[in-house]
C-alpha positions in Angstrom: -22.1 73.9 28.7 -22.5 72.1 26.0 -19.0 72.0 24.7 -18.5 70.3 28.4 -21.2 67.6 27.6 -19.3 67.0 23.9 -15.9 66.9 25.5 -17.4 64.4 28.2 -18.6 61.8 25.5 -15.9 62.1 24.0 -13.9 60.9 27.0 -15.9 58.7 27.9 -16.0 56.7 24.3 -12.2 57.0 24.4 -12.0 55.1 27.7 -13.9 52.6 26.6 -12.0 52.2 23.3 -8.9 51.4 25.4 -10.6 49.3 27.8 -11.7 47.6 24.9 -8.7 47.4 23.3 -7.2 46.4 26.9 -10.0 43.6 26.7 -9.0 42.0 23.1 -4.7 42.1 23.3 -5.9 40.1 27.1 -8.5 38.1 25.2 -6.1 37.6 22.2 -3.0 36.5 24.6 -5.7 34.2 26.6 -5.7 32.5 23.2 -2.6 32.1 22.6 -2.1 30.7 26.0 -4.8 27.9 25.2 -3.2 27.1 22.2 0.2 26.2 23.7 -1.4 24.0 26.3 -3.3 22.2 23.6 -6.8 23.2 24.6 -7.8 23.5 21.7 -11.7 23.7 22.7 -11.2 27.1 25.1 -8.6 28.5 22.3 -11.3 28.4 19.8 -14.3 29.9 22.0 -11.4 32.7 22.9 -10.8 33.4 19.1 -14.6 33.6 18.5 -14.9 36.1 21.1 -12.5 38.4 19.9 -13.4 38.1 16.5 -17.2 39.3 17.4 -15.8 41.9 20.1 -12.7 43.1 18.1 -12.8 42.0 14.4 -12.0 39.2 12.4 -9.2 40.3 11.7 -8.1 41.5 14.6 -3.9 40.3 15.8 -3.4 36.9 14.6 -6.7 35.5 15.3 -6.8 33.8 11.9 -3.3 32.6 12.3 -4.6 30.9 15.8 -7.9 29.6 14.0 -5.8 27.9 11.2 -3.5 26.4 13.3 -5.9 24.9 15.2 -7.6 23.0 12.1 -4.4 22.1 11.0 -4.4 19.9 14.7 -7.0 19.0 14.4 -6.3 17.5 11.3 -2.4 16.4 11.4 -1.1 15.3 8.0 2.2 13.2 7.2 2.5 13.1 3.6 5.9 11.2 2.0 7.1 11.7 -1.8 7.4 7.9 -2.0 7.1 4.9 -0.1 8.1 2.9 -2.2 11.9 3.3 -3.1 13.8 0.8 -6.2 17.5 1.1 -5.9 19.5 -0.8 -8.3 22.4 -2.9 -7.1 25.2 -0.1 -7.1 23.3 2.7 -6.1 23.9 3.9 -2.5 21.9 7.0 -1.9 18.7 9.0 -2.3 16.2 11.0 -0.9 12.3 11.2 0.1 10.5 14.6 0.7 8.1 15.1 3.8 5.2 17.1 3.7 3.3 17.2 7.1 1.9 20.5 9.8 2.6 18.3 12.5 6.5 17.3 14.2 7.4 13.5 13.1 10.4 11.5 13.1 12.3 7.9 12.1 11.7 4.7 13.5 14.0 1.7 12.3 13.9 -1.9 13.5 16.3 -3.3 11.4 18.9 -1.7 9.5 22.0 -4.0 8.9 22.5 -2.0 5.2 21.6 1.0 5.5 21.4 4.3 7.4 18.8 7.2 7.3 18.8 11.0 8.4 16.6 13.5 8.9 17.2 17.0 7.0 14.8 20.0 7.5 11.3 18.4 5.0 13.3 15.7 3.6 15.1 12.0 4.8 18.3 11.2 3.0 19.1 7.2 2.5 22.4 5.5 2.4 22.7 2.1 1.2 25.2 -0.3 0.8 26.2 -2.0 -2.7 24.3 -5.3 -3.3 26.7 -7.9 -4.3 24.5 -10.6 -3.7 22.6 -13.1 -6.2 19.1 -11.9 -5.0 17.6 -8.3 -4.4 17.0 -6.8 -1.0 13.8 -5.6 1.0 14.2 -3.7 3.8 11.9 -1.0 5.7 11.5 2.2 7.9 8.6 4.1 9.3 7.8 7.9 9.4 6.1 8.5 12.4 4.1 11.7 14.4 5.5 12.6 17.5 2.3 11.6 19.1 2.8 8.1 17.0 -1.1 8.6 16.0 0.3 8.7 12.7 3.0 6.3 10.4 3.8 5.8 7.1 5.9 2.7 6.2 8.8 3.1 3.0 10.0 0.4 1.3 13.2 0.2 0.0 13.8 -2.7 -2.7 17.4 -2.7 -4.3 17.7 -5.5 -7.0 20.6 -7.6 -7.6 23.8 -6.8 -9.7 23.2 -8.0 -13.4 25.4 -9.7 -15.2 23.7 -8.2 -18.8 24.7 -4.6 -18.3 27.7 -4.8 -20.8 25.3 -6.3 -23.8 21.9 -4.8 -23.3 20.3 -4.2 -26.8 20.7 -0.2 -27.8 17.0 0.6 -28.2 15.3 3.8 -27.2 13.6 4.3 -23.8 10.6 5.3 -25.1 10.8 2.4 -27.9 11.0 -0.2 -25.1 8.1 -1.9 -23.3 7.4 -4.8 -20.6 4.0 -6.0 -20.6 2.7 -8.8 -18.1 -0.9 -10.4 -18.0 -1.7 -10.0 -14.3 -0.2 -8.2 -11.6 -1.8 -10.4 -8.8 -2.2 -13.9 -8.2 -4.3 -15.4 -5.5 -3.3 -19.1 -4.2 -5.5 -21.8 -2.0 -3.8 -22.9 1.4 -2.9 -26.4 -1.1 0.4 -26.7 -3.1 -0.5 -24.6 -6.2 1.2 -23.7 -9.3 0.4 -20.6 -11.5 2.3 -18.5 -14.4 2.3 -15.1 -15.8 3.1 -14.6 -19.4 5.6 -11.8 -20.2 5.8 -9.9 -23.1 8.9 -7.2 -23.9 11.4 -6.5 -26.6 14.0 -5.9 -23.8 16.2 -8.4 -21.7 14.4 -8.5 -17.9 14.5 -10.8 -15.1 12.7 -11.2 -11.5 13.7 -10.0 -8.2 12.2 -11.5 -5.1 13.2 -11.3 -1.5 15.7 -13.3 0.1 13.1 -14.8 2.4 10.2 -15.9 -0.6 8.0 -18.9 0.8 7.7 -19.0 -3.0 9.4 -20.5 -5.8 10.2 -18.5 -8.8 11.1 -19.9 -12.5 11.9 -18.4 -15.8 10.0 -20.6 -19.1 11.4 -18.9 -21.9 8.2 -15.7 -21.8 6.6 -17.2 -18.8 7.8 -17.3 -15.4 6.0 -20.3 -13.0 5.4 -19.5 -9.4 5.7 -22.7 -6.8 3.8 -22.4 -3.6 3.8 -24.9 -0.8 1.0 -26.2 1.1 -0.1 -22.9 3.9 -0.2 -25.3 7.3 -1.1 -22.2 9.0 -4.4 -20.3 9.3 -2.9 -17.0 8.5 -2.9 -15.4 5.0 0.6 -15.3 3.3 1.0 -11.9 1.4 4.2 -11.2 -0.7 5.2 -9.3 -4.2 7.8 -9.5 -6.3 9.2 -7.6 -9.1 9.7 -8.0 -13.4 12.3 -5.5 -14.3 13.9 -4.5 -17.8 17.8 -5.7 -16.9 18.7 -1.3 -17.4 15.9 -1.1 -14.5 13.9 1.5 -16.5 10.7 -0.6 -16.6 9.3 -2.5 -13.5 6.1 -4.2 -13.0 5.1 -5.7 -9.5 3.4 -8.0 -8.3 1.5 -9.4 -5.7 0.8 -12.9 -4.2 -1.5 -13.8 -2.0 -1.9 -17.2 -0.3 -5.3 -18.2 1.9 -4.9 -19.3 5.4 -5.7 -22.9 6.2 -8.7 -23.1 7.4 -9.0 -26.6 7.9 -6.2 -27.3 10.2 -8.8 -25.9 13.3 -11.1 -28.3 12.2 -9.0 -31.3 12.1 -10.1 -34.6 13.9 -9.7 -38.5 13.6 -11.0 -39.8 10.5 -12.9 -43.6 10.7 -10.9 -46.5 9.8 -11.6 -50.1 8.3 -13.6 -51.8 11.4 -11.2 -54.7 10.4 -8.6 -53.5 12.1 -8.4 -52.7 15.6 -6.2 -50.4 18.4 -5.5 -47.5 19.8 -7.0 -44.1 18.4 -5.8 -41.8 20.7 -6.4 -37.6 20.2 -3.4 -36.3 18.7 -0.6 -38.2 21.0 2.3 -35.7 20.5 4.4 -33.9 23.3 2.7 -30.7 24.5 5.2 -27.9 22.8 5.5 -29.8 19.7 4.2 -28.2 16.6 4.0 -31.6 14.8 1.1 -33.7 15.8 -0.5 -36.7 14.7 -3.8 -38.4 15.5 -2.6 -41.6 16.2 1.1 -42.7 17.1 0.5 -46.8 16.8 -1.5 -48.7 14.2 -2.4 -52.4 14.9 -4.3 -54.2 12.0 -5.2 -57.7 11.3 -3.3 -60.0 8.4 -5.9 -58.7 6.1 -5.3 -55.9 3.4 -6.4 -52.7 4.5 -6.1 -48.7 4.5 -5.4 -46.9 7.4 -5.7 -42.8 7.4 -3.6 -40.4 9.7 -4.5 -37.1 10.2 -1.5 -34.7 10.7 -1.4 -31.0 12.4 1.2 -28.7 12.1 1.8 -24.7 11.9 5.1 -25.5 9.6 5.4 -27.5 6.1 5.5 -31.2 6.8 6.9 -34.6 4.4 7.6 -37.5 5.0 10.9 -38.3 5.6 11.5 -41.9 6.5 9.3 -45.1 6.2 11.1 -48.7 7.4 9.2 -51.2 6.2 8.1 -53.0 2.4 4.6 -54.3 3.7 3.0 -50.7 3.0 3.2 -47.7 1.2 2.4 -44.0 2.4 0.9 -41.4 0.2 0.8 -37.7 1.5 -2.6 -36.0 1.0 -2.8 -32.6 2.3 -3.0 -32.8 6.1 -3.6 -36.4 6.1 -1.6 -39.6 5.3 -3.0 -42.8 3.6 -1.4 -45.6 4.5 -2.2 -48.8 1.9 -1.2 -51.9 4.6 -0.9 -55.9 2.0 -2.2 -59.1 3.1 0.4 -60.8 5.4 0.3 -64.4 4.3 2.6 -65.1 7.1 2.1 -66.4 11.0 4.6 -64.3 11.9 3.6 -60.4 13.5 5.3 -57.6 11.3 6.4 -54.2 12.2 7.4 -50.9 10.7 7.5 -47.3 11.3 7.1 -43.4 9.6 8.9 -40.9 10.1 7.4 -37.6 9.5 9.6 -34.3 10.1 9.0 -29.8 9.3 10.9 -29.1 6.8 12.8 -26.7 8.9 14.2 -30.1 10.4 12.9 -28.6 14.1 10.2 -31.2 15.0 9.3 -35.0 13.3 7.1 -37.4 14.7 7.1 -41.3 14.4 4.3 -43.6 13.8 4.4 -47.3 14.6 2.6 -49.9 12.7 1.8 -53.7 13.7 0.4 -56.1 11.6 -0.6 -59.6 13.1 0.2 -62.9 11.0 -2.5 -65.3 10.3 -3.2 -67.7 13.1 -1.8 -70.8 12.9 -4.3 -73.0 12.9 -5.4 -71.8 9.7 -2.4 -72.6 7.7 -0.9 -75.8 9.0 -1.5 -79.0 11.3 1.2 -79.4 14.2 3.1 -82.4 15.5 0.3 -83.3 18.7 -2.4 -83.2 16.2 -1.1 -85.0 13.8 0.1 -87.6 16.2 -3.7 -87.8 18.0 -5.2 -88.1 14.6 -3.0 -91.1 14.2 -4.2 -92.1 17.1 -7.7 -92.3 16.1 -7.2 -93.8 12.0 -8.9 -97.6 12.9 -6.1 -100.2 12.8 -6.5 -103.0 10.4 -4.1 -106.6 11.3 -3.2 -109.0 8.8 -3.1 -112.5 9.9 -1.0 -114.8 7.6 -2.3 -118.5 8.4 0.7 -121.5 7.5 
């Protein structure tokens, strides 16, 4: 009897070992199932089950768990986003690190090519030729595009030093510079860094620059333009040994304009007198000026235009000698002489982007003195003859 009762329990506990068995391989391909559909949520409640019902170590439970964290927590990770070619190199290579499924997206590429390889993108590039170094760009991106990663390829410009660079030691050599980033107000601005090396080196800038760049002997000067837009102008450029083993950047940044939304007509000399009208300009013009026509009396005065635009502006044209212009930031002064004439006087500025897209005119009048003020005419000479008593001479015989 009792060897019945044993072999019962017995049976009985194996039965339930399989049905539990039966229960985690279901609740273990349940997971798996979750997983593929991305919910991640029921795949992890799943995993917790079976680890507390089956083991933690029970199929790949872990395996599940980690993938899991790794989705939740995608990484794209590149070698180098920041790639410097010199002028005759043509290829090379970045390394991807990243859990997640990314690929290549280019919006411009008129010199060079890229392909993917298992973990790593391979770059082809055409020889640069030109006077000036090259920027161009491409973006590593998650399938899911949540994630991107820009790389920047800069090749420099072919040298004409190669053949007598001095024969020091790499590790003798160095290029030192006293600031790697420069910060400019919206006005026309100036600034220099100072360069120190024992090696032959020269700058490479993009094509494109909205700055200047000149060598001074050990200093290089950097010319901005005035910023007539509100948005702030970010660019780098590059000091490099002429053998490319040493580079320095750096980085240029330009404030907005801030004061071209707060632009309005300025008070002029109550002498004068005309039209002020609110910025007459044609609707899609991006040149405008507060006033078109200026009329002024004979007398000596100053007259101030304000000028809006969201390109650089100058002067390009002013017909007349009986004023002179001065440009001063987004205004101009306008310095009118006496007109010691009777006679009314005209003359105009011309005012153009320098792109050479949009100009603007401004017409000036400037009235003569009136005439009674400078002369007597014939009827009132005559009438005043009129009046002069008349004195008669008699001659008696």
């Amino acid at each position: 009897m009792k060897r019945v009762i044993i072999f019962n329990i017995l049976l009985l506990t194996f039965v339930a070992t399989i049905n539990s068995q039966n229960d985690c391989d279901i609740s273990l391909q349940e997971a798996q199932k979750a997983y593929n559909e991305k919910n991640y949520p029921l795949t992890k409640i799943l995993c917790n089950h079976i680890i507390s019902n089956c083991g933690e170590n029970y199929g790949n439970v872990q395996e599940i768990l980690q993938e899991i964290e790794e989705a939740n927590n995608p990484s794209l990770f590149l070698s180098s986003k920041d790639i410097f070619l010199d002028y005759d190199s043509t290829q090379t290579q970045i390394y991807i690190d990243s859990n997640i499924e990314w690929g290549i997206k280019i919006l411009f590429s008129d010199i060079f090519s890229v392909s993917k390889k298992d973990n790593k993108i391979i770059i082809n590039i055409e020889e640069n030729n030109t006077p000036t170094a090259r920027h161009r760009y491409f973006d590593v991106i998650s399938k899911d595009g949540l994630l991107s990663n820009r790389v920047n390829i800069y090749q420099f410009s072919k040298s004409s030093y190669e053949d007598t660079l001095p024969k020091i030691e790499l590790n003798k050599r160095f290029l030192l510079i006293d600031k790697t980033k420069i910060f400019c107000s919206a006005h026309a601005d100036t600034n220099y860094i100072e360069v120190k090396s024992n090696f032959p080196w020269d700058i490479q800038y993009e094509e494109q620059s909205t700055f200047s760049f000149s060598r001074i002997e050990n200093k290089i000067m950097i010319i901005s333009k005035e910023n007539t837009t509100i948005e702030t102008i970010t660019e780098r450029f590059f000091i490099r040994t002429l053998d490319n083993k040493i580079i320095k950047k750096v980085t240029i940044v330009k404030s907005g304009n801030t004061e071209i939304s707060d632009l309005s007509p300025k008070a002029t000399n109550s002498s004068n007198y005309g039209t002020n009208t609110n910025f007459q300009s044609n609707k899609n013009t991006e040149l405008k000026t507060d006033r078109t026509s200026i009329y002024c009396t004979s007398n000596e005065s100053v007259e101030i235009v304000n000028v809006s635009s969201n390109k650089p502006w100058e002067i390009i044209n002013v017909q007349s000698s009986f004023f002179t212009t001065q440009k001063n930031n987004n205004s101009i002064v306008i310095t009118i002489q006496n007109n010691s004439t009777n006679f009314t006087r005209t003359g105009t500025i011309t005012l153009q982007t320098v792109d050479g897209k949009e100009t603007q005119t401004i017409n000036i009048t400037q009235t003569g003195i009136p005439a009674s003020t400078k002369y007597d005419d014939t009827e009132t000479k005559e009438k005043k003859k009129r009046e002069r008593p008349q004195t008669f001479i008699h001659i008696i015989i």
